[in-house]
C-alpha positions in Angstrom: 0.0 0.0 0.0 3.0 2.4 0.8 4.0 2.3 -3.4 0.2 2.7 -4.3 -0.1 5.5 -1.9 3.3 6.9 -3.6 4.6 7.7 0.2 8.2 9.1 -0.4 9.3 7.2 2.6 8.0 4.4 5.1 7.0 5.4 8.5 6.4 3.4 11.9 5.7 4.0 15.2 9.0 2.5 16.7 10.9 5.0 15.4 8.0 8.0 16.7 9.2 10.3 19.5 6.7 10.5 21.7 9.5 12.8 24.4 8.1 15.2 21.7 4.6 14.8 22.6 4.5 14.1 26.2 0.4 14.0 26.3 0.4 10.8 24.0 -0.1 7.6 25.7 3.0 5.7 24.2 1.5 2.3 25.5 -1.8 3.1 24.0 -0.2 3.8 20.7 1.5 0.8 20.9 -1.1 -1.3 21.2 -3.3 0.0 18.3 -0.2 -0.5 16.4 -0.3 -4.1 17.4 -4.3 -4.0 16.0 -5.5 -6.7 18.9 -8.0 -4.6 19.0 -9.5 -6.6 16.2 -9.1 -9.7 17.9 -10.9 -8.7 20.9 -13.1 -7.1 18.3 -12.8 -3.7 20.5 -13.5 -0.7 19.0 -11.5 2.4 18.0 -11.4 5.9 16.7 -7.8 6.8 15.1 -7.1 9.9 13.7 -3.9 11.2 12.5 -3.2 14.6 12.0 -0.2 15.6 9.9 2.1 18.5 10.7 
């Protein structure tokens, strides 16, 4: 999806600094990233907000 989306570069959350944004729960985030969410079938609101 990255190539179809013509992204110019891959990004993930390992490498996001969350010292940056001290208000974001970095365990939270995490654990979307993971998606169990769908296995637990929870559900979840994610928006993302470029700068």
């Amino acid at each position: 999806m990255v190539k179809v989306a013509a992204f110019p570069f891959k990004k993930e959350v390992k490498y996001f600094y969350f010292s940056v944004q001290p208000n974001i729960n970095q365990h939270q985030i995490i654990g979307f990233a993971s998606l169990k969410f769908i296995e637990t079938k929870g559900k979840r609101l994610i928006l993302y907000i470029s700068i």
